[in-house]
Each structure stands twice: as structure tokens, then as C-alpha cells.
C-alpha positions as CSV (number, residue, x, y, z in Angstrom):
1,X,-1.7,-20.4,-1.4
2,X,-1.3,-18.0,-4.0
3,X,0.7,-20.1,-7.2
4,X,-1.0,-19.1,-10.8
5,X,-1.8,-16.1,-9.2
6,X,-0.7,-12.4,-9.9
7,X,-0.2,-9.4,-7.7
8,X,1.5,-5.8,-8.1
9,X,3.0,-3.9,-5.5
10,X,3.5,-0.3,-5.7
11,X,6.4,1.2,-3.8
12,X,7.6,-2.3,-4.1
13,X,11.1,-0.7,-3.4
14,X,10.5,1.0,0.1
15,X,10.7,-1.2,3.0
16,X,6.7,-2.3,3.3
17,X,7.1,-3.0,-0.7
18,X,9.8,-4.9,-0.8
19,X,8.7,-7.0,2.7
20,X,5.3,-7.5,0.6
21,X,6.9,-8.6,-2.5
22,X,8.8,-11.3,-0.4
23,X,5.1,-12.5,1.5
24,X,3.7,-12.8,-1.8
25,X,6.5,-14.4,-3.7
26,X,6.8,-17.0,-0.3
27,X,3.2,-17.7,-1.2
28,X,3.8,-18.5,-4.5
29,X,2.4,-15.2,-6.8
30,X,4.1,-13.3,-9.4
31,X,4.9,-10.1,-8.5
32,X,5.0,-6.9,-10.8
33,X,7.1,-4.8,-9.1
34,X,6.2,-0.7,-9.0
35,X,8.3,2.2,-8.5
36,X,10.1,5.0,-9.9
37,X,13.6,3.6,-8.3
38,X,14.9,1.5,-11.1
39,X,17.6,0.3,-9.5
40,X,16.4,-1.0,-6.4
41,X,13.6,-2.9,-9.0
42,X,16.6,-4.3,-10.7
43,X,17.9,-5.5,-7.5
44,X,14.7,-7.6,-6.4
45,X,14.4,-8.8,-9.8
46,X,17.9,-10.2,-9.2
47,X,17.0,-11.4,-5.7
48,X,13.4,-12.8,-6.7
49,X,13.9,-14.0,-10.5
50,X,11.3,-15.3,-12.5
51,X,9.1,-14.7,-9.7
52,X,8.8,-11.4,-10.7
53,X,8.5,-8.7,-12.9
54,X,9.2,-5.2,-13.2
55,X,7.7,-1.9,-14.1
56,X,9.3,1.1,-13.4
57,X,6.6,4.1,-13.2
58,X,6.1,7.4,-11.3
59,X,2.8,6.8,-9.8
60,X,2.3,10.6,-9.5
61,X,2.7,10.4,-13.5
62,X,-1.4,9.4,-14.1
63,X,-0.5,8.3,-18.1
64,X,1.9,6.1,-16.7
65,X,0.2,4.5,-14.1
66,X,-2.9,3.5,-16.7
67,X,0.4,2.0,-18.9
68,X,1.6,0.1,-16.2
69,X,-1.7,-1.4,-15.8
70,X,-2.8,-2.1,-19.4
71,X,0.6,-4.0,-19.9
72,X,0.3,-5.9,-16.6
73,X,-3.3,-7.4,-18.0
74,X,-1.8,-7.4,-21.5
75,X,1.2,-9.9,-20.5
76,X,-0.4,-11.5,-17.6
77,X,-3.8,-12.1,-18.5
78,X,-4.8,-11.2,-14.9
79,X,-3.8,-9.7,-11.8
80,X,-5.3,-11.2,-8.8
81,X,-4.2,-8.9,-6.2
82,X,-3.1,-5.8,-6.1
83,X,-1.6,-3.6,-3.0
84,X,-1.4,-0.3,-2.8
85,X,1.7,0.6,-1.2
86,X,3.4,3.5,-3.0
87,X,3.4,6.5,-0.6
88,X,5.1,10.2,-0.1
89,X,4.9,11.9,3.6
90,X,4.1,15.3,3.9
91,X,4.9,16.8,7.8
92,X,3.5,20.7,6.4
93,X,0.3,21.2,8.6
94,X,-2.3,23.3,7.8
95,X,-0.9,26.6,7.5
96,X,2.0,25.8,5.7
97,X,1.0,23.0,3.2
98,X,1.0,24.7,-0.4
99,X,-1.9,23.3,-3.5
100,X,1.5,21.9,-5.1
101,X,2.3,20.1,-2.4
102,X,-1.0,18.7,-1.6
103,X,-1.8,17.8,-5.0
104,X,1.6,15.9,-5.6
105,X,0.9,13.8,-2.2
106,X,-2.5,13.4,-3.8
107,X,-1.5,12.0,-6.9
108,X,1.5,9.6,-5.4
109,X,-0.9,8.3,-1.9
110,X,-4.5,8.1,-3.5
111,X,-5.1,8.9,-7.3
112,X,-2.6,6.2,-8.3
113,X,-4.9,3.4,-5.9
114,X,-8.1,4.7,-7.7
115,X,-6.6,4.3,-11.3
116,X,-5.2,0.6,-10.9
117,X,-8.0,-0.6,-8.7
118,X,-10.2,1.1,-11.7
119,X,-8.1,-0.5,-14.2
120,X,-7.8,-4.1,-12.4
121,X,-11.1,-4.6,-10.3
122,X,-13.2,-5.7,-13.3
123,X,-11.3,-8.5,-14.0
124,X,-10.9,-9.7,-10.6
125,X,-14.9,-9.4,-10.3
126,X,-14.8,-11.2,-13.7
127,X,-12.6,-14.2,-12.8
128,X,-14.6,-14.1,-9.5
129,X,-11.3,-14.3,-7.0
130,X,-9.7,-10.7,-6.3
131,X,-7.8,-8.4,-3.3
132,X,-6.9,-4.9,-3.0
133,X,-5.0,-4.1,-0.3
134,X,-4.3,-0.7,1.1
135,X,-2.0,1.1,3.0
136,X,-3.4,3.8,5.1
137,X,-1.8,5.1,8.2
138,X,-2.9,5.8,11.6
139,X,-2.6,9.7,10.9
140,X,-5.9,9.1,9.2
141,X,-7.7,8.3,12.3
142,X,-5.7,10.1,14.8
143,X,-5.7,13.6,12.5
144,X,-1.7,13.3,12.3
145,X,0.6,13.0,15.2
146,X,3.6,13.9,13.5
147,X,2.4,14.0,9.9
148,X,0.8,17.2,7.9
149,X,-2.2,18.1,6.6
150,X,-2.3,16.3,3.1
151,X,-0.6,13.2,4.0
152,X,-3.2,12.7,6.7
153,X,-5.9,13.4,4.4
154,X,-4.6,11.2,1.2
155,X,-4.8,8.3,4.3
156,X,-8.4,9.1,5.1
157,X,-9.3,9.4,1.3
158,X,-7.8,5.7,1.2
159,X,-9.6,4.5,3.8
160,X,-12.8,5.8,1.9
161,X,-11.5,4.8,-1.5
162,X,-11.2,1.0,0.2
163,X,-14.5,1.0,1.5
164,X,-16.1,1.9,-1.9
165,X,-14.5,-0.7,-3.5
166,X,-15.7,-3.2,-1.0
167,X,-19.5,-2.5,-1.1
168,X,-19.6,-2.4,-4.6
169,X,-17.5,-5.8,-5.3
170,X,-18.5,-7.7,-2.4
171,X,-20.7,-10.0,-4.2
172,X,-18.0,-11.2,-7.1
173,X,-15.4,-12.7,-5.0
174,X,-13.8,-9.0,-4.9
175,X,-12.5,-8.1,-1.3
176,X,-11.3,-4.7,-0.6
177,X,-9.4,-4.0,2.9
178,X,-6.7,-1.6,4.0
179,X,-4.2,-1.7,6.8
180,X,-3.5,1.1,9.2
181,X,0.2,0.9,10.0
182,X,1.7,3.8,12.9
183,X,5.1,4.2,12.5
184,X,6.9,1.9,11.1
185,X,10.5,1.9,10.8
186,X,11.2,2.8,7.8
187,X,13.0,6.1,6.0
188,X,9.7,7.8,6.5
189,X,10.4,7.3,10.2
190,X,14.1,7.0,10.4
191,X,15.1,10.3,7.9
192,X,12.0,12.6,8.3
193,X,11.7,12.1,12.0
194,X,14.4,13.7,14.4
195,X,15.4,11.6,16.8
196,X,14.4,13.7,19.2
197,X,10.6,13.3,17.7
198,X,11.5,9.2,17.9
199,X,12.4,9.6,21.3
200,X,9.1,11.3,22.0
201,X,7.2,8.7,20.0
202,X,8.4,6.0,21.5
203,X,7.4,6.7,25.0
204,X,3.6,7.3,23.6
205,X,3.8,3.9,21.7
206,X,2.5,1.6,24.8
207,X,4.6,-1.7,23.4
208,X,7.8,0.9,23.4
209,X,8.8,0.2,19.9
210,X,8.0,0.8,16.2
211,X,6.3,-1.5,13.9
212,X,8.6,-3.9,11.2
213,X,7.9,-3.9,7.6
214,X,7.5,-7.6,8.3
215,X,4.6,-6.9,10.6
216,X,3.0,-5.3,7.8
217,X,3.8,-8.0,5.3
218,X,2.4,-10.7,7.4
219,X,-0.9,-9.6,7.3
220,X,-0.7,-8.4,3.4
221,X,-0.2,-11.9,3.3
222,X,-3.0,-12.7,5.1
223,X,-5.8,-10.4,3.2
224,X,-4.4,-11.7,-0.2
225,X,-5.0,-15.2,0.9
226,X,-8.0,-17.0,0.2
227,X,-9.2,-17.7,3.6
228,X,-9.6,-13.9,4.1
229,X,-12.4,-14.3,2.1
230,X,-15.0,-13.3,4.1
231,X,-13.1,-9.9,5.2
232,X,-14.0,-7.0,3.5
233,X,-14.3,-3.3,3.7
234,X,-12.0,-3.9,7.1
235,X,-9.0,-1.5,8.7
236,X,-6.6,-3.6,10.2
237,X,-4.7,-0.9,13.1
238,X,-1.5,-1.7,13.6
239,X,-0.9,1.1,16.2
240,X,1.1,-0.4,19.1
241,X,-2.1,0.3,21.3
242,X,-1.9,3.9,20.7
243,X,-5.5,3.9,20.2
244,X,-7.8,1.2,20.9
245,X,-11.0,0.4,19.2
């Protein structure tokens, strides 16, 4: 559903990344693969081949990030979807959450999104058929079970960042959405959790597990396809039913 088309993935080596890159290349995109783990990228480029490409970048870096875009549209021609993936977690709450800190999980979670989508939106809107995809977290609607202050606020600020882009590209073929995943298991759960904090988690989590990477994927696929066309400005939860709507 997706062949001539191109996307990018940042974080494209941490677990939601790399199950993304794999939905997208499955549908038949190119893939320009983000991250500062340049080994990992020459791994998937092994594993994917032609089907991809990569850039290795510190999204926290803001020159960079415009770089990796301008080259992306300079070899490519076009990307057609792009999905914001690239993520750090912060578990410092209020008290203890220094302005270095905040501003580095800043930069990584949400000023990285605003420069590509900035840098790639217009022209998606020009050749009428675009997606961004983002990933926020359910610590921006629940205020942060586990996570801290700035990492919960980055996720809010990409929730907001994905709704702006929707109103104002609505109209040329431009969707925005973003997806709202709660723990899923992944080093951000399995290394920065204890597992006494899993433990705990897991008997709040009503379907009494965490979420796959592959759950995520799937419906990355699905809002970069073209029959999500009439979704926009949407938060997909994918919570466990620790919240209902």
C-alpha cells in the first residue's frame, strides 16, 4: 500500500522504531532510518537492504536534525510519511527535575517532531498525500504514573504539536495523528523500571500485561496507509484499559 512511497523513522533502532521500520518496509516504503546508534542502523540496513536508508543523527543535536531532513528531500525527492518515534524517559518529578534535564528531554521528545514535520509537511501538502505519526505516551494524559515531570510534559507538548499540524493541513491530503502507547516493553520499561515497579504495574494494567512494539507497529501501519485518510488530529490509546475514554 505504500510502494514509491517514503517514510523516516526516528529512534528507528529502539524497539517501536525498528518494529515500525519492518510495518513500513512490509508495506512496501523506503525507510530512512534515524538514530544516534550507528551500529544498530548498520544492522537493519543489513537486515532490510535496499529498502532502506540510513542517517545517523542526534535528534537532540537541532543542526543535525534540519541536515537529516534536507538530504532526505534532496536524495528522495519526497518523504511521504514520517513518524516520530525517537524518545528519552525522564522518571525526575517535579522537585527534582533540573532545566538541563528538561531541556535535553525537550529537544530529543518534541523539538526534533517540530523541525522535521516543519521541514517535510510542505511537501506532503504539495504532492497532496502525507502522514505524521507520533508517539506520545499515556503519561501525557494520566500526568505520569511512573514517569517525571518533563517526560510527561514533552508527551502532552506532542499531543498539541500533532493537533496543530492536523487543523492546519487537513485540507491538502496532510493527516497528522499520534499514538498513545502505556508501557510497552521495551528498555524504557525493562531497564528503568524495577521490577518491583513492573510487578506493581502489572496488577493496575486490567489485560495483565505490557503492550508489544508490534502492537504499536500495527497501527503505525495503519495511519500511514491510505485508507486512514479520513483520520486526523486523532490519539489512538493504547493503555490496556487503564483509562477509558
Amino acid at each position: 500500500m505504500l510502494s514509491s512511497k517514503n517514510a523516516m523513522v526516528t529512534g528507528a533502532a529502539g524497539a517501536i522504531g525498528r518494529a515500525a521500520v519492518k510495518a513500513l518496509v512490509d508495506m512496501g516504503a523506503h525507510v530512512v532510518l534515524v538514530d544516534i546508534d550507528v551500529g544498530k542502523l548498520g544492522e537493519m540496513a543489513s537486515d532490510f537492504g535496499d529498502m532502506v536508508s540510513a542517517e545517523p543523527c542526534d535528534v537532540g543535536d537541532m543542526a543535525a536534525v534540519q541536515s537529516v531532513a534536507d538530504n532526505a528531500l534532496k536524495r528522495l525527492g519526497h518523504v511521504d510519511v514520517l513518524v516520530n518515534a525517537a524518545g528519552i524517559l525522564s522518571n525526575n518529578k517535579l522537585e527534582t527535575t533540573e532545566i538541563d534535564e528538561w531541556r535535553r528531554v525537550f529537544q530529543i521528545n518534541v523539538e526534533s517532531a517540530f523541525l522535521l514535520s516543519r521541514a517535510l509537511v510542505p511537501s506532503m501538502a504539495n504532492n497532496g498525500f502525507g502522514r505524521v505519526i507520533n508517539i506520545s505516551s499515556y503519561a501525557a494524559k494520566c500526568g505520569g504514573l511512573t514517569a517525571g515531570t518533563a517526560y510527561t510534559a514533552s508527551k502532552s507538548a506532542m499531543t498539541g504539536l500533532t493537533f496543530s499540524i492536523a487543523r492546519e493541513y487537513a485540507a491538502r491530503g496532510v493527516t497528522a495523528n499520534a499514538i498513545s502507547p502505556a508501557y510497552v516493553m521495551s528498555p524504557m520499561v525493562s531497564e528503568q523500571l524495577s521490577a518491583e515497579q513492573r510487578d506493581d504495574l502489572l496488577s493496575k494494567i486490567p489485560v495483565e500485561r505490557f503492550c508489544t512494539p508490534d502492537e504499536v507497529a500495527h497501527s503505525i501501519a495503519y495511519l500511514a496507509s491510505p485508507l486512514s485518510g479520513f483520520i486526523t488530529g486523532e490519539v489512538i490509546d493504547m493503555n490496556g484499559g487503564l483509562q477509558f475514554d
